[in-house]
N, CA, C and O of each residue as an XYZ file, in Angstrom:
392
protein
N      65.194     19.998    -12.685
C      64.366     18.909    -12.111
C      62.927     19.406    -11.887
O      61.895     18.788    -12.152
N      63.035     20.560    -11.383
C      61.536     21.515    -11.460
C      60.593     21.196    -12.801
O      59.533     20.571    -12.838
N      61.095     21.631    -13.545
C      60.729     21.367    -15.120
C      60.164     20.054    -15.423
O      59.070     19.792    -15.923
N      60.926     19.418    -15.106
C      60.360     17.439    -15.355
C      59.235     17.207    -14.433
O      58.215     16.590    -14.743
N      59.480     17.742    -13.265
C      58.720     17.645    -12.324
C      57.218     18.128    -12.853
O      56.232     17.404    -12.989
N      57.289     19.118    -13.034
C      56.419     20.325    -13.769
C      55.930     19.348    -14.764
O      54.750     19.027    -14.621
N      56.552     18.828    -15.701
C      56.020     18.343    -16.868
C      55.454     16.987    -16.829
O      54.903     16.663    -17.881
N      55.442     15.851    -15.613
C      55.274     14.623    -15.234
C      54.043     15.161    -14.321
O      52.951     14.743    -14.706
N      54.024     15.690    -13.611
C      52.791     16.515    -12.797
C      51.640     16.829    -14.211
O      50.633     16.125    -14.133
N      51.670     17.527    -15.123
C      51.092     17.866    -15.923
C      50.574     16.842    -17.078
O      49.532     17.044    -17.702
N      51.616     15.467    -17.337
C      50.920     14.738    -17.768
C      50.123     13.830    -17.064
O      49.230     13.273    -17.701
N      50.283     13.532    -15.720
C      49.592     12.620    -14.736
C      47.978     13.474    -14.970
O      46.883     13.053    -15.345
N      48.320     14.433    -14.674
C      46.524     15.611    -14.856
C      45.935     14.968    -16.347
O      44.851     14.397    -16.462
N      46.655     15.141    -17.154
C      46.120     15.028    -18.643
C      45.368     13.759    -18.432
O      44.155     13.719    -18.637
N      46.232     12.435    -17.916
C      46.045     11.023    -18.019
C      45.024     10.903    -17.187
O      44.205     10.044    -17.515
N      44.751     11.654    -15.940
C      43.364     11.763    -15.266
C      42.324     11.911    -15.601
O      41.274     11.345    -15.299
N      42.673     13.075    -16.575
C      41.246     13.829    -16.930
C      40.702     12.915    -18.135
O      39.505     13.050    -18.389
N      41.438     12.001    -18.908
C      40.907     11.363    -19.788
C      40.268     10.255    -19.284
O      39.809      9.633    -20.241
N      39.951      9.568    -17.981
C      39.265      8.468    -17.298
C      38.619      9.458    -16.767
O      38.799      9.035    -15.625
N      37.946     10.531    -16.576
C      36.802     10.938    -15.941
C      35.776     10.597    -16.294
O      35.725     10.515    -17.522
N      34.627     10.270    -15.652
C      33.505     10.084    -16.248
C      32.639     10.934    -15.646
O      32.676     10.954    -14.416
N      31.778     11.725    -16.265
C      30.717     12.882    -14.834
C      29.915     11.808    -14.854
O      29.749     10.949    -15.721
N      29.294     12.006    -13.478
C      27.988     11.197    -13.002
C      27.139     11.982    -13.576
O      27.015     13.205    -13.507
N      26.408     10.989    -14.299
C      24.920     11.399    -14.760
C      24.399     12.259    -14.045
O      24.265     13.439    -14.367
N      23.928     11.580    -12.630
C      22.975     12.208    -11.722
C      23.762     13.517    -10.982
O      23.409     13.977     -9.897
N      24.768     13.965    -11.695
C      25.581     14.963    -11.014
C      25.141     16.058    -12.291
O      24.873     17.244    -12.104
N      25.137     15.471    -13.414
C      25.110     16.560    -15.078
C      23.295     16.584    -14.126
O      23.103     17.737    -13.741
N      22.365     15.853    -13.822
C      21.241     16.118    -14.229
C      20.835     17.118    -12.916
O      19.880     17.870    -13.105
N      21.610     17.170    -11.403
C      21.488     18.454    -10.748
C      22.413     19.227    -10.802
O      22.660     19.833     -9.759
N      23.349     19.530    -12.125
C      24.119     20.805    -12.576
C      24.740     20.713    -12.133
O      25.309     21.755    -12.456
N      25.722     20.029    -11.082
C      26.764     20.112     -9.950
C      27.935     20.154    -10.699
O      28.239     19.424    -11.643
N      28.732     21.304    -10.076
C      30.150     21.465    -10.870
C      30.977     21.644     -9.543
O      30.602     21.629     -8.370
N      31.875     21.769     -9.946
C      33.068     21.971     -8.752
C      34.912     21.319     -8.980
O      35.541     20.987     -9.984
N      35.220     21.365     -7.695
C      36.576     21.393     -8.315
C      37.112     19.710     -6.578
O      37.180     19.959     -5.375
N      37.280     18.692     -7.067
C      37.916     17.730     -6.045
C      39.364     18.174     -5.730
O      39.905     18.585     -6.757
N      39.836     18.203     -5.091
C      41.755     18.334     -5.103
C      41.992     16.203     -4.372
O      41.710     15.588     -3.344
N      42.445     15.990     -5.297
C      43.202     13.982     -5.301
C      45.035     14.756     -4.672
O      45.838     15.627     -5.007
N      44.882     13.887     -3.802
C      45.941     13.259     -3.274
C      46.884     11.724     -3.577
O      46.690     10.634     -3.039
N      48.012     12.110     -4.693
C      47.802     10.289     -4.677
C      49.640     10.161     -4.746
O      50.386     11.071     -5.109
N      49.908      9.293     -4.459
C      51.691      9.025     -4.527
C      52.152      8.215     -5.521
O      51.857      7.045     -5.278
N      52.774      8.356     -6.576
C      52.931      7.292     -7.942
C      54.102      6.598     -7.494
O      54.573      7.043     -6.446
N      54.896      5.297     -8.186
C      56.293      5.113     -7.802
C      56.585      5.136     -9.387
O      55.678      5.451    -10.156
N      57.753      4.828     -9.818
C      58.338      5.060    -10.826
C      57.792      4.696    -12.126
O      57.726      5.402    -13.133
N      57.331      3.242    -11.926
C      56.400      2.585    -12.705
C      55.231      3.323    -13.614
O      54.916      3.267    -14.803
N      54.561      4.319    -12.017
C      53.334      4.966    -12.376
C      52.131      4.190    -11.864
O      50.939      4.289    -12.156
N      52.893      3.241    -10.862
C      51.178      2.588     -9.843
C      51.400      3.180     -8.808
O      52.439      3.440     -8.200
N      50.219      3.409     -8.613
C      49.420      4.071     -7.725
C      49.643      3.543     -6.270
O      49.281      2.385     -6.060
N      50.396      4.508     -4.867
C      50.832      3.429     -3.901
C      49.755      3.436     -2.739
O      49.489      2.555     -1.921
N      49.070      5.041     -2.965
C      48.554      5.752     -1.774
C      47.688      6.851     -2.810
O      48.170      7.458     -3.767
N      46.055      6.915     -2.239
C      45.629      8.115     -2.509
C      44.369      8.254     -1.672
O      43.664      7.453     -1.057
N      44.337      9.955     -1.936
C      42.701     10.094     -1.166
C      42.654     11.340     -1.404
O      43.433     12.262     -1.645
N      40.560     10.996     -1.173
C      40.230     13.314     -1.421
C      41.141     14.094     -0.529
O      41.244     13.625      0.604
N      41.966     15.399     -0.833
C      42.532     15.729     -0.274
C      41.548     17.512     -0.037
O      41.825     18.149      0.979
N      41.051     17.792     -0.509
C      39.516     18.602     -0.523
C      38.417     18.290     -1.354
O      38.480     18.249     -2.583
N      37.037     17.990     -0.424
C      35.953     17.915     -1.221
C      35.386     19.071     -2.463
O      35.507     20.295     -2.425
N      34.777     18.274     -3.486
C      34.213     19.224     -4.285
C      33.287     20.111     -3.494
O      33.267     21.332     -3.645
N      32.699     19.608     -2.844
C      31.376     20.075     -2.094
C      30.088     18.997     -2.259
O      29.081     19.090     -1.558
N      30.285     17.885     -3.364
C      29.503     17.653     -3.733
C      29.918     16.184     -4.168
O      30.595     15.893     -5.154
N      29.168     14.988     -2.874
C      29.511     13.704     -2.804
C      29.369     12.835     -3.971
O      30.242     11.968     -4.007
N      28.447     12.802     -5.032
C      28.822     12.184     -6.073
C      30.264     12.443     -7.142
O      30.851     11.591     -7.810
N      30.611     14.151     -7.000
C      31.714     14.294     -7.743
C      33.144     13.851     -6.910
O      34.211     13.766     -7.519
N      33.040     13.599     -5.546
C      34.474     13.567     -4.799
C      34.421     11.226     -5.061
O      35.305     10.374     -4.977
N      33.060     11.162     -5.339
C      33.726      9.442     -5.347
C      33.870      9.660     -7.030
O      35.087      9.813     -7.136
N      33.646      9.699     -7.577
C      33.815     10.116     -8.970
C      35.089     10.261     -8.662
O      35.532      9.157     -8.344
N      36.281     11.480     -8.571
C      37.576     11.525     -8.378
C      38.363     10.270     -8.290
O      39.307      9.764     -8.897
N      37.538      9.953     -7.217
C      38.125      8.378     -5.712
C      38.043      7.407     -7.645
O      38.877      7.388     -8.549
N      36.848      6.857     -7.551
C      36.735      5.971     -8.779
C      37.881      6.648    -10.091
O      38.955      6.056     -9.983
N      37.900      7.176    -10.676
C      38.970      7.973    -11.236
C      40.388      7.482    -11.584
O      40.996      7.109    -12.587
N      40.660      7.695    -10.035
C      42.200      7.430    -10.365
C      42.322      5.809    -10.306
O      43.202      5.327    -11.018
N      41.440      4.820     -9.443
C      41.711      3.423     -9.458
C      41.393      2.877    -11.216
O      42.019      1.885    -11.590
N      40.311      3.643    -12.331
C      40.197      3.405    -13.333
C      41.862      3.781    -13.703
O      42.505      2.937    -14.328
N      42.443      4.926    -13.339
C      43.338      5.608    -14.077
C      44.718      4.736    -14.251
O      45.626      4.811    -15.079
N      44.512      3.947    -13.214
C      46.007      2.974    -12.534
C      46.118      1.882    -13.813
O      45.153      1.347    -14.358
N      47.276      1.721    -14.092
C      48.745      2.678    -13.968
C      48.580      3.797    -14.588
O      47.967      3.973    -15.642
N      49.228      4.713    -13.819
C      49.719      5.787    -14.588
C      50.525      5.895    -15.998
O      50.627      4.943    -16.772
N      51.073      7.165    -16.225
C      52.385      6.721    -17.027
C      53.186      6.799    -16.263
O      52.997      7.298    -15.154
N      54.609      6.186    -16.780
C      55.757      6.020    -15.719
C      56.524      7.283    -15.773
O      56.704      8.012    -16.748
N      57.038      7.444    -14.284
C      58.108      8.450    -14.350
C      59.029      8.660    -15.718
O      59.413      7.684    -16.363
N      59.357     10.064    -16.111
C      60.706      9.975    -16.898
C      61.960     10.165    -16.153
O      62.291     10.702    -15.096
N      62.850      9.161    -17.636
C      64.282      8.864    -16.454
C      65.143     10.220    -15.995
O      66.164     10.145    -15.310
N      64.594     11.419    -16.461
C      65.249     12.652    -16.221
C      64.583     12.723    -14.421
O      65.062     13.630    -13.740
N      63.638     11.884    -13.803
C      63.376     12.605    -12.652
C      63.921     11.667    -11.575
O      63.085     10.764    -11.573
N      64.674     11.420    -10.827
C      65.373     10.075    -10.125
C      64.512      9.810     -8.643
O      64.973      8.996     -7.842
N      63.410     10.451     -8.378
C      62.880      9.786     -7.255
C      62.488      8.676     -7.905
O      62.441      8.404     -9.105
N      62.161      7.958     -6.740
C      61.607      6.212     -6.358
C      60.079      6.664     -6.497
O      59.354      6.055     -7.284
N      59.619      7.660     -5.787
C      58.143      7.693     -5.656
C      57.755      8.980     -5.936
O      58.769      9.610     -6.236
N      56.459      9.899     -6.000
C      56.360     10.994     -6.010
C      54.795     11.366     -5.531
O      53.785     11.001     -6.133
N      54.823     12.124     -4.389
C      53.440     12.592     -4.449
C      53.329     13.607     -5.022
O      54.129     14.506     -5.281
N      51.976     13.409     -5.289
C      51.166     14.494     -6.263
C      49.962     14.991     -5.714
O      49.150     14.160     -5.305
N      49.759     15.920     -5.650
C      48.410     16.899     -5.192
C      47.903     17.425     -6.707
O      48.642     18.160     -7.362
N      46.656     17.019     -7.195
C      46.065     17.641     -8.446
C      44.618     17.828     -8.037
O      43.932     17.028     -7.402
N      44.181     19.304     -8.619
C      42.747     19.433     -8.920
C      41.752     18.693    -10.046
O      42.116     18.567    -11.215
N      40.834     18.356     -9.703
C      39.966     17.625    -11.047
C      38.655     18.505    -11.150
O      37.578     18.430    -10.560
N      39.058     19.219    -11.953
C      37.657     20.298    -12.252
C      36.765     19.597    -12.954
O      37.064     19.099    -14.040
N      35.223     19.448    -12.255
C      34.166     19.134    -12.811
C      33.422     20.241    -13.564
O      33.260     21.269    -12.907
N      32.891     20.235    -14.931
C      32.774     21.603    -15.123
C      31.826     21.289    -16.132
O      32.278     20.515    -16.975
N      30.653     21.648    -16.309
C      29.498     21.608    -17.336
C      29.332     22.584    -18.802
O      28.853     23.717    -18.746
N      29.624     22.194    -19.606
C      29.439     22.515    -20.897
C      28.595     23.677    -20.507
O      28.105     24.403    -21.372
């Protein structure tokens, strides 16, 4: 169950990181950093509950995150190998400049 777990955790990150958008005005004062999202999926993969769970340091990249995951909703759905109803998730979203 670790494993699925492991592997549903890891695609929720993937499915994140592809709705990121950097703020302009974040690329144009270099700001990089790392948000940690707090968010709870249910089986479906909508979104029930979330929030910054540590700031980047740096307020345009932590609403960036926030905006993020409401673009991101729905998720993908649980697989049937994992039998919770819901699942929280704690993920990092590394902002990171070319």
């Amino acid at each position: 169950a670790d494993d699925a777990r492991a592997g549903y955790v890891a695609t929720l990150q993937a499915w994140l990181q592809r709705h990121m958008q950097y703020p302009e005005r974040a690329i144009a004062r270099r700001q990089q950093g790392t948000a940690t999202l707090y968010f709870v999926v249910d089986r479906l993969g909508r979104v029930l509950d979330y929030r910054l769970e540590q700031s980047s340091g740096h307020r345009l990249l932590d609403r960036e995150a926030l905006a993020m995951i409401e673009r991101a909703a729905p998720m993908p759905q649980m697989p049937a190998s994992l039998i919770a109803s819901d699942m929280a998730v704690v993920v990092p979203i590394r902002f990171a400049l070319r």
